[in-house]
VOSELO-440422 format. One record per residue: x, y, z negated of N, C-alpha, C in turn. Coordinates in pm, whole numbers, plus 50000, padded with zeros to 5 digits. Atoms other than C-alpha are relative to their C-alpha. Layout:
N
XYZXYZXYZ...
This chain:
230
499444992050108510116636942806499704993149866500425005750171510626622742441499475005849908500954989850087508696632842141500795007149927498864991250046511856651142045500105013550040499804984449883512486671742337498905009449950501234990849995508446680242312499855005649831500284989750110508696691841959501485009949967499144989649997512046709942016499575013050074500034986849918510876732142311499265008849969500264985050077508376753142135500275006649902498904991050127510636758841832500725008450078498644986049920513526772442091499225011650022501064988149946510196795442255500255008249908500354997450129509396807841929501215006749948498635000450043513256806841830500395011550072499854995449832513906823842158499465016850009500584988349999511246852742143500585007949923499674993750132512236862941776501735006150012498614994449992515866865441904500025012950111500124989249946514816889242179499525010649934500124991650118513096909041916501255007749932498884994250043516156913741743501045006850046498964991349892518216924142026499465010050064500844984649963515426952642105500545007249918499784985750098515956967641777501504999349963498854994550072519846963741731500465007750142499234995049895520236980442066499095014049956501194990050027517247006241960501145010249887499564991650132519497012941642501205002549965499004998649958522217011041797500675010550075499664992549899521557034642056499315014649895500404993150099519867057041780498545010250053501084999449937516707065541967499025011649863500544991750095514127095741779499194989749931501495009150048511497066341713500814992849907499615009050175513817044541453500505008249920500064988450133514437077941237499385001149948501354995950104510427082741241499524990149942500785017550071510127043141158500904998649916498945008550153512857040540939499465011249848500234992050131511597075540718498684999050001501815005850044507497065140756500134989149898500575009050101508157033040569500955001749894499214991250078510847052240368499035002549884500794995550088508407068040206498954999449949501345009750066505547041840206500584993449850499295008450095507927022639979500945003449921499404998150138509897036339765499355013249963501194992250111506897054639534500074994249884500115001750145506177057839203501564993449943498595000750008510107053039138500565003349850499304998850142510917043638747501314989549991498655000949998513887035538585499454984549943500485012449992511966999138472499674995650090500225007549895510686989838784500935000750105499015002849965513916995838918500704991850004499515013150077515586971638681499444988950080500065011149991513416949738735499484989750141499235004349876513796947639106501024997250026497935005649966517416948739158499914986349925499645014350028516786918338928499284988750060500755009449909514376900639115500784999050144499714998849882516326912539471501074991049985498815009350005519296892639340499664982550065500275012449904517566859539429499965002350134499315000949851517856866439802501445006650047498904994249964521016879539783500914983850098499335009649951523866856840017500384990449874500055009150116525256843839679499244989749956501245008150062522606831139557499484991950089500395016749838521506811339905500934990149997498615011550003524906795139893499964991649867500085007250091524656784439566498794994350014500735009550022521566770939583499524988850108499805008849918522386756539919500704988449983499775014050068524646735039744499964993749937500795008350070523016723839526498994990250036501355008949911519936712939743501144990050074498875011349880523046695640016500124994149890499455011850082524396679939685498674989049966501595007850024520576665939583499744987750115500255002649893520216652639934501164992550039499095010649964523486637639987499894987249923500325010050129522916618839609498754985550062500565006349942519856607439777500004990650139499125006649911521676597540097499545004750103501024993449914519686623140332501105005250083498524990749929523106631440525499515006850100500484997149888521476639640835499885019549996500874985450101519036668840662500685005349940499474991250075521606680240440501095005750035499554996149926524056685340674499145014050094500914990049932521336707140891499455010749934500254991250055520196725440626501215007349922498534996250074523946733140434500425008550161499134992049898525406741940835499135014350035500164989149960522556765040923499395010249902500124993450102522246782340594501475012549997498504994550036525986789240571500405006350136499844995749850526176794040971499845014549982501014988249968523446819841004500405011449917500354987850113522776834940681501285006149923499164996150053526366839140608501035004950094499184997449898528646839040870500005009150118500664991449890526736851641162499655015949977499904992750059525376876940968501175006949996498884990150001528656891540881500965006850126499594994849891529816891841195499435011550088500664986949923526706915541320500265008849884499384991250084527736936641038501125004350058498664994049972531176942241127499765006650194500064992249884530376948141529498565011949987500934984950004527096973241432500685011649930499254994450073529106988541166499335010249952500604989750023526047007541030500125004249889499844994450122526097031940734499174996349950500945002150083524027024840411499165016549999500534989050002521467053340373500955005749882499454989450118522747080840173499245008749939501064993650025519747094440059498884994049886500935005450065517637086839728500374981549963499245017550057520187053239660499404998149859500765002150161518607037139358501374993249882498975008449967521687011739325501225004150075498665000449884525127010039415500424989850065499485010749875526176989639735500805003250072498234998249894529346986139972499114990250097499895009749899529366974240267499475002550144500674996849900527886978540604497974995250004501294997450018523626984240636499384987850122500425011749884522736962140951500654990350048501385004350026521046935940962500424999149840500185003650125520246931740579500684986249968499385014550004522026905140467498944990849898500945005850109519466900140168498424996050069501175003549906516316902240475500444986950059499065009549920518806875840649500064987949905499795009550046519666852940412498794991149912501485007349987515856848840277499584998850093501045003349889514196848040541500724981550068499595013649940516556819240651500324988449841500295009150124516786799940284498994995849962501575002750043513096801440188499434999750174500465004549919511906803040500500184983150065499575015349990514126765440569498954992349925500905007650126512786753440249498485000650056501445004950045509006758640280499964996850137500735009649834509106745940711500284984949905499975013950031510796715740531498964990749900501125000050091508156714540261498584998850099501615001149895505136721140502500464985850111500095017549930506706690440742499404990349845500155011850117506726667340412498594996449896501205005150032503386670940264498735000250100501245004349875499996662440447498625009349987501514991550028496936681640294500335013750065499734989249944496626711340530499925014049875500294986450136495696738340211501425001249991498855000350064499056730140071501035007850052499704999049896500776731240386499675017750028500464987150024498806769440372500815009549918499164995950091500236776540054501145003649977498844994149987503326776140082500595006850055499744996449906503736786240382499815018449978499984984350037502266822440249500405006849856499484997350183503986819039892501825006050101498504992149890507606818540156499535011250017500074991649960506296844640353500015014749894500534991250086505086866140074501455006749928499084996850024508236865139918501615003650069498354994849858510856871140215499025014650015500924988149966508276902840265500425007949824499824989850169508796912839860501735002750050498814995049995512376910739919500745012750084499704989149880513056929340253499485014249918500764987650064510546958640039501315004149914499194993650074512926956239797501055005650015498674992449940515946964639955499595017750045500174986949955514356996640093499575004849886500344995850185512847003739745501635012149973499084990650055516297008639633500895006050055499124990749929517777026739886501004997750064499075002949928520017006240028499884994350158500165007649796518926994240395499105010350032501094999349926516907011640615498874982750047500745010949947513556993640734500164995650118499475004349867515156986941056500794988049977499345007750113517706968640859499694985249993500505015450033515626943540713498974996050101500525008549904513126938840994501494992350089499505004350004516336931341175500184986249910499435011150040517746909640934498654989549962500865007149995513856892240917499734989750158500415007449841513646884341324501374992050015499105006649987517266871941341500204985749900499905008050069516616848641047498834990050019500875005349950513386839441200500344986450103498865004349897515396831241495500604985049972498925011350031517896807441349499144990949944501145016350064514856787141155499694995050133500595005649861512976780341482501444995250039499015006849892516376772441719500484990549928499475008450028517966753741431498954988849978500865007850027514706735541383499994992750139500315004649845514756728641772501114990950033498425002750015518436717441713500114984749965500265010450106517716694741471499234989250028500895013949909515206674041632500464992350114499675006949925517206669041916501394991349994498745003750074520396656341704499954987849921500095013750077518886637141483499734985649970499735016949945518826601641612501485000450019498345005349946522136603141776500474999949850499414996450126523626619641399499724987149964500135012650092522206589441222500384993550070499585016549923522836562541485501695003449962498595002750045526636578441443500434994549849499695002650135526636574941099499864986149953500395013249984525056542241100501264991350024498585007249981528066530141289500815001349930499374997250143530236545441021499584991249917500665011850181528466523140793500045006349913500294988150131527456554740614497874996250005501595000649918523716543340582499315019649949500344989549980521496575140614498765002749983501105000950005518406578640486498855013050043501264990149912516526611040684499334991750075500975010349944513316599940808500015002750175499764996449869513806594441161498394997050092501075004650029510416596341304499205003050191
């Protein structure tokens, strides 16, 4: 087995588990079970307290950075950075499963769950269908990309620490925030957290086993390609 395969197969595991996760709770919340009423109104009412008309503001303005928008745009920006640099490989992998996942896919479990937004204590106005979060979904898979690619690239384990719980910290503020203002249940955004989990790990598993051949094609193209092939 190559050192490809062996660092793909416990991403898929990993990849793998987090997607069974997700298919517990969209069948759970699907099937509408008494236990995701008492888990969706327990952290209901852990989280959206102390409820002013400033710390409202100035969530909805902070929640806007994980919105889909905002991933896309700053997905192409990073692909444009990375192509400039000649990283085709990587910027291809990170542009397809940004836009894949966190946009596409996504919408599609939207349209077959077809869940209502709460109607209860809305802080904000939103359209659209409630499951999975698209804003739990599309961070969790933007920042979460970013800081695995960040934790591969530097070496000092602290760092490597750091970031790793600066991501986390903030895919965790966001998902809050959505329930804050009333628009997702916490089913919602755990959903849209395990499915975005999901797509990091498998596309990370993806990606390792692609990326020789990708460059050797490109190579032949006489596109040279500078991801570190390693």
């Amino acid at each position: 087995m190559n050192t490809n395969k062996k660092k793909a197969i416990p991403l898929f595991t990993i990849g793998g588990f987090a997607l069974i996760l997700f298919v517990i709770v969209a069948l759970a919340v699907n099937s509408e079970p008494r236990w995701v009423a008492k888990f969706d109104l327990s952290w209901i009412s852990r989280i959206q307290t102390n409820i002013s008309a400033s710390k409202t503001s100035l969530i909805e303005t902070l929640t806007m950075i994980g919105s889909a928008e905002t991933a896309i745009v700053l997905t192409v920006i990073i692909v444009i950075v990375l192509f400039i640099l000649r990283k085709f490989v990587v910027g291809l992998w990170f542009g397809g499963t940004v836009l894949v996942c966190a946009v596409l896919l996504n919408t599609i479990l939207k349209d077959i769950f077809q869940r209502p937004r709460p109607n209860f204590n809305r802080l904000i106005a939103e359209t659209g269908y409630s499951f999975p979060s698209g804003h739990a979904t599309g961070s969790t898979i933007f920042y979460g990309l970013a800081a695995m690619f960040l934790i591969f690239t530097v070496k000092q384990m602290w760092v490597k620490i750091v970031i790793g719980v600066a991501g986390l910290s903030w895919i965790i503020f966001i998902m809050c925030s959505r329930v804050y203002l009333g628009v997702h249940y916490p089913t919602d955004v755990l959903a849209g957290f395990l499915f975005g989990i999901a797509s990091i790990f498998i596309s990370l598993g993806v990606y390792f086993l692609v990326r020789e051949p990708l460059h050797n094609l490109l190579m032949k193209w006489r596109i040279k390609d500078r991801s570190v092939i390693k």
